[in-house]
C-alpha positions as CSV (number, residue, x, y, z in Angstrom):
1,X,-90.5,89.5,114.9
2,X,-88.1,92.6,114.3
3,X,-85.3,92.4,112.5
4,X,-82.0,92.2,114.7
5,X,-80.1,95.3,113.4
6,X,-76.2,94.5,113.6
7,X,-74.0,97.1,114.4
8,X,-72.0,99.1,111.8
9,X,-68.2,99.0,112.2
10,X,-68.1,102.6,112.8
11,X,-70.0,102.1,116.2
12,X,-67.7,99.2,117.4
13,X,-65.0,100.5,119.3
14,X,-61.4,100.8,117.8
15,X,-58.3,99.5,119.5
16,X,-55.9,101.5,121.0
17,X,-52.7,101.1,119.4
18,X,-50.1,99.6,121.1
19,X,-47.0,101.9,122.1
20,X,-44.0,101.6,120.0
21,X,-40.3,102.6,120.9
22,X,-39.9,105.3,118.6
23,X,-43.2,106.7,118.1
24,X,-43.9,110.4,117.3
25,X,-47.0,111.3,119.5
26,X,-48.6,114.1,121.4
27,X,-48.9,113.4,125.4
28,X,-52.2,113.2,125.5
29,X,-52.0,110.1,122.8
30,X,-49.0,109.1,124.6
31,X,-50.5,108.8,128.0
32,X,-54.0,107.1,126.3
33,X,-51.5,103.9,124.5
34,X,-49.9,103.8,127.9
35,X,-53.0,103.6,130.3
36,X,-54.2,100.9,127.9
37,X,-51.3,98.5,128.0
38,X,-51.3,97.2,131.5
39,X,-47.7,94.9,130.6
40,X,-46.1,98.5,130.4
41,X,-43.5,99.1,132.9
42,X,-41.6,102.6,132.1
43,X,-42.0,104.2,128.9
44,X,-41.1,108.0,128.3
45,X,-42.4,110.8,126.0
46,X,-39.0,113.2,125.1
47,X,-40.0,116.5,122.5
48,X,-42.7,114.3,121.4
49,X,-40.8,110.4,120.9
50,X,-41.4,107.5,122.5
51,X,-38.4,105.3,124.7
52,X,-39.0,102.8,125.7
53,X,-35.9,101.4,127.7
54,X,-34.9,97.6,127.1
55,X,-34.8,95.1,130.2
56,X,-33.7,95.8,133.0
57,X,-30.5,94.2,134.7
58,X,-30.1,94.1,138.3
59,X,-26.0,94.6,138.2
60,X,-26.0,97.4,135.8
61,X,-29.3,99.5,136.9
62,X,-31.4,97.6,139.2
63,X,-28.8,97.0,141.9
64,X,-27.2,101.0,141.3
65,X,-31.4,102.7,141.3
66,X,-31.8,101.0,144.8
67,X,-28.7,102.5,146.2
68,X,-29.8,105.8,144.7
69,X,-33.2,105.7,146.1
70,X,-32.0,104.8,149.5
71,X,-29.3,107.8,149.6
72,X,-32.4,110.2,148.0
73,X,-34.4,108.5,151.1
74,X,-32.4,109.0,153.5
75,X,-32.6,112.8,152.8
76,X,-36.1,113.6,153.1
77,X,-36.3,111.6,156.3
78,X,-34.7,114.5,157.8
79,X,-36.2,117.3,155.6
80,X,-40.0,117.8,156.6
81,X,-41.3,119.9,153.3
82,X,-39.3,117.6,150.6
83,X,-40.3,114.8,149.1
84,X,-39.3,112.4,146.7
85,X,-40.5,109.6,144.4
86,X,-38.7,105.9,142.5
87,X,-40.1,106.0,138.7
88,X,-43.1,108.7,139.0
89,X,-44.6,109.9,136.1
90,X,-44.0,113.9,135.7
91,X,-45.2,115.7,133.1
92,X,-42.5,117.7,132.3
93,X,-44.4,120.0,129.1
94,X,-47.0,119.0,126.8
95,X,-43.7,117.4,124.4
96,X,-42.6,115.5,127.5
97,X,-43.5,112.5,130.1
98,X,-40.5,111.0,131.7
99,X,-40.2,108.6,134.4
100,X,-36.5,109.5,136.7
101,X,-35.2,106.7,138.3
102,X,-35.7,109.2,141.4
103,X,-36.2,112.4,142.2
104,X,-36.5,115.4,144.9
105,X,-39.0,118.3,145.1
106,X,-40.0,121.2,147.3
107,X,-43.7,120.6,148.2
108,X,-45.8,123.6,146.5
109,X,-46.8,124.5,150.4
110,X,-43.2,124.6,151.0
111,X,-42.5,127.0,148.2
112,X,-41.2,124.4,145.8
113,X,-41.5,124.5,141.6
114,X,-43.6,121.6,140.7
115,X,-47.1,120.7,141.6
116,X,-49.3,117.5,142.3
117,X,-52.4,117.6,139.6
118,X,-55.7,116.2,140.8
119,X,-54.3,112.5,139.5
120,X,-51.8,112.4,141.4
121,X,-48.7,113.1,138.5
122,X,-46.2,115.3,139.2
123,X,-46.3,118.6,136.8
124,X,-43.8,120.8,136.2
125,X,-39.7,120.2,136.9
126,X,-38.5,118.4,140.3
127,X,-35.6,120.4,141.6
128,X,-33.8,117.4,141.4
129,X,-33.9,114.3,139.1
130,X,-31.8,111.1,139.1
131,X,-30.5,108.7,136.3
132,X,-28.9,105.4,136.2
133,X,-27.8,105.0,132.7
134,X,-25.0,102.6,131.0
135,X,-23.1,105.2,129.1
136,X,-22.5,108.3,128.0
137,X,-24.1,107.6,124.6
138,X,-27.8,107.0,126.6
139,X,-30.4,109.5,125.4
140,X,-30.1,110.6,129.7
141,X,-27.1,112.5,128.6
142,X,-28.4,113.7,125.5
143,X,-32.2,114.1,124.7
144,X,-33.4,113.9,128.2
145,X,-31.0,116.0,129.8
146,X,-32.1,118.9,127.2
147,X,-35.5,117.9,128.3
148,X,-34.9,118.6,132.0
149,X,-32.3,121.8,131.0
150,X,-35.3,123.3,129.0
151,X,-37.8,122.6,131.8
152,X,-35.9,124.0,134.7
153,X,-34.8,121.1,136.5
154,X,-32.5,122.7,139.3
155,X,-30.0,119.9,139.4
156,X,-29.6,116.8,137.2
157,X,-27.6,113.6,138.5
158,X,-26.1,111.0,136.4
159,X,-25.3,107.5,137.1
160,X,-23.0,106.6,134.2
161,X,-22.9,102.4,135.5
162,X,-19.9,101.0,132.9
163,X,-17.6,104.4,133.0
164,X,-17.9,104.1,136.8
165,X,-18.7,107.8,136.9
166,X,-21.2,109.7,138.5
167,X,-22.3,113.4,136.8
168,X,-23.5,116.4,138.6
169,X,-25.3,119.2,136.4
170,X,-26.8,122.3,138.2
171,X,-28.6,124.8,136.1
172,X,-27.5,127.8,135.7
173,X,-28.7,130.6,133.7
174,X,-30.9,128.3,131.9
175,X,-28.0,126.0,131.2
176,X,-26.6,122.7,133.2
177,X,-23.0,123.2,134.5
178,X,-21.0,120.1,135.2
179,X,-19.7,120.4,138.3
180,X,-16.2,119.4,138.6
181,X,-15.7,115.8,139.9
182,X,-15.0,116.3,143.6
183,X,-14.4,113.6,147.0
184,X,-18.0,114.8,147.8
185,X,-20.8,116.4,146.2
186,X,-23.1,119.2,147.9
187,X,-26.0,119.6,146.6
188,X,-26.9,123.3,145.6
189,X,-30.4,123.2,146.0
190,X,-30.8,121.0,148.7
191,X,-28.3,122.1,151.4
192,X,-26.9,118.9,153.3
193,X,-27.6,116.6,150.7
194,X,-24.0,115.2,150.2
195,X,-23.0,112.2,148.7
196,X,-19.7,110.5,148.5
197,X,-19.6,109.4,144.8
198,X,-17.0,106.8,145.1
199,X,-18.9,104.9,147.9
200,X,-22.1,104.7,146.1
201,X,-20.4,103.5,142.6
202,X,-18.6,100.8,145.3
203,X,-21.9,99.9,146.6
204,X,-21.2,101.1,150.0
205,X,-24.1,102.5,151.7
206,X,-22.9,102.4,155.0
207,X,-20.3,104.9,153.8
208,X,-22.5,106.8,151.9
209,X,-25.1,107.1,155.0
210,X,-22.4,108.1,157.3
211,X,-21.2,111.0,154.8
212,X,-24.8,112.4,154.0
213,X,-25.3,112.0,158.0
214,X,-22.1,114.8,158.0
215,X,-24.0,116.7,155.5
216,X,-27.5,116.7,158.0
217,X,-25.5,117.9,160.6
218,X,-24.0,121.0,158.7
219,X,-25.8,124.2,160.0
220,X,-27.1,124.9,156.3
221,X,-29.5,121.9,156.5
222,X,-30.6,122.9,159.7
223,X,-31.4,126.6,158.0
224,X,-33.2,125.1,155.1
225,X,-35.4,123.4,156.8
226,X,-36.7,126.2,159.6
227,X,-36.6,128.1,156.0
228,X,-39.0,125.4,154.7
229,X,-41.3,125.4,157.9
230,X,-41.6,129.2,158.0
231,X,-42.4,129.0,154.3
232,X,-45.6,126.1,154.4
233,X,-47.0,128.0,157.7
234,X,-46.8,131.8,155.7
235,X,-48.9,129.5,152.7
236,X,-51.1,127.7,154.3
């Protein structure tokens, strides 16, 4: 009888190390520790470290990302050529994988900045992401937003939950600008997305619905998106 050779430990297969808050890893070794823990929710690569936020609450982030994904919603209902997404991967640079609450892009065919790769990620900046974050100490106002300011995000919105604030940054010259705090922000980049700050921090969606609706109406919106439809036909 022949002998039963036993594999050498070199040809069993190693384990994929688990994903640790904190980490210092390439995106490629990011995205292989993350594809091979299935109990992984949202974890984020920023200039090369690993987040990985604690659990979520529903009154201080789950309750507030709902409200912004409905306002964010809303929008592209009425604006054929835009779309958006609730926790998408986008590969941001080969130092950075982040996962926005939510977020708004041109489609490529409709001229737009960011593309869709052949797995389905977004690659490149969205013209517009969205944060719900506790405080102004969260790395979403520091790390991340330099992330996204680097990258060429158009327009960066902050849900700051405990100071009851909500920030507005729009790039300019390669550098966010705070918009001053006003009854209601207009979106640069996506004419006739409004949004009445005050009623989405007081949960009022009806409000908020009925202010964005204004916004829809506005002549601009109606331009962007004949703008948008001239644009996809001339690329196609």
């Amino acid at each position: 009888m022949a002998a039963v050779t036993k594999p050498s430990p070199a040809m069993k297969p190693q384990p994929v190390p688990r994903l640790e808050n904190g980490d210092h890893l390439t995106r490629e070794e990011f995205e292989r520790r993350y594809h091979a823990d299935p109990s992984l929710k949202k974890a984020e690569l920023i200039d090369g470290v690993v987040y990985m936020p604690s659990p979520v609450r529903h009154t201080k982030h789950s309750h507030q990302h709902f409200l912004i994904i409905n306002w964010l919603g809303h929008y592209t209902a009425a604006t054929p050529g835009v779309q958006g997404g609730d926790n998408g991967t986008v590969r941001l640079d080969l130092a950075c994988e982040v996962q926005p609450d939510g977020y708004l892009l041109i489609l490529p065919l409709a001229g737009g900045q960011a593309r869709i790769d052949d797995d389905g990620y977004v690659v490149g900046a969205p013209d517009l992401a969205a944060e719900v974050t506790a405080s102004s100490i969260s790395y979403d106002l520091h790390e991340k937003l330099r992330a996204y300011q680097r990258n060429g995000v158009k327009e960066y919105v902050v849900w700051r939950v405990e100071d009851r604030v909500i920030d507005w940054f729009v790039l300019r010259a390669d550098h966010f600008e705070l918009l001053p705090v006003s009854t209601v922000y207009h979106s640069e980049v996506f004419p006739g997305l409004w949004l009445d700050h005050q009623a989405l921090i007081a949960g009022d969606l009806a409000k908020v619905f009925q202010v964005l609706q204004q916004g829809l109406d506005d002549p601009e919106h109606a331009a962007f998106v004949q703008r948008l439809q001239q644009t996809m036909i001339t690329l196609r």
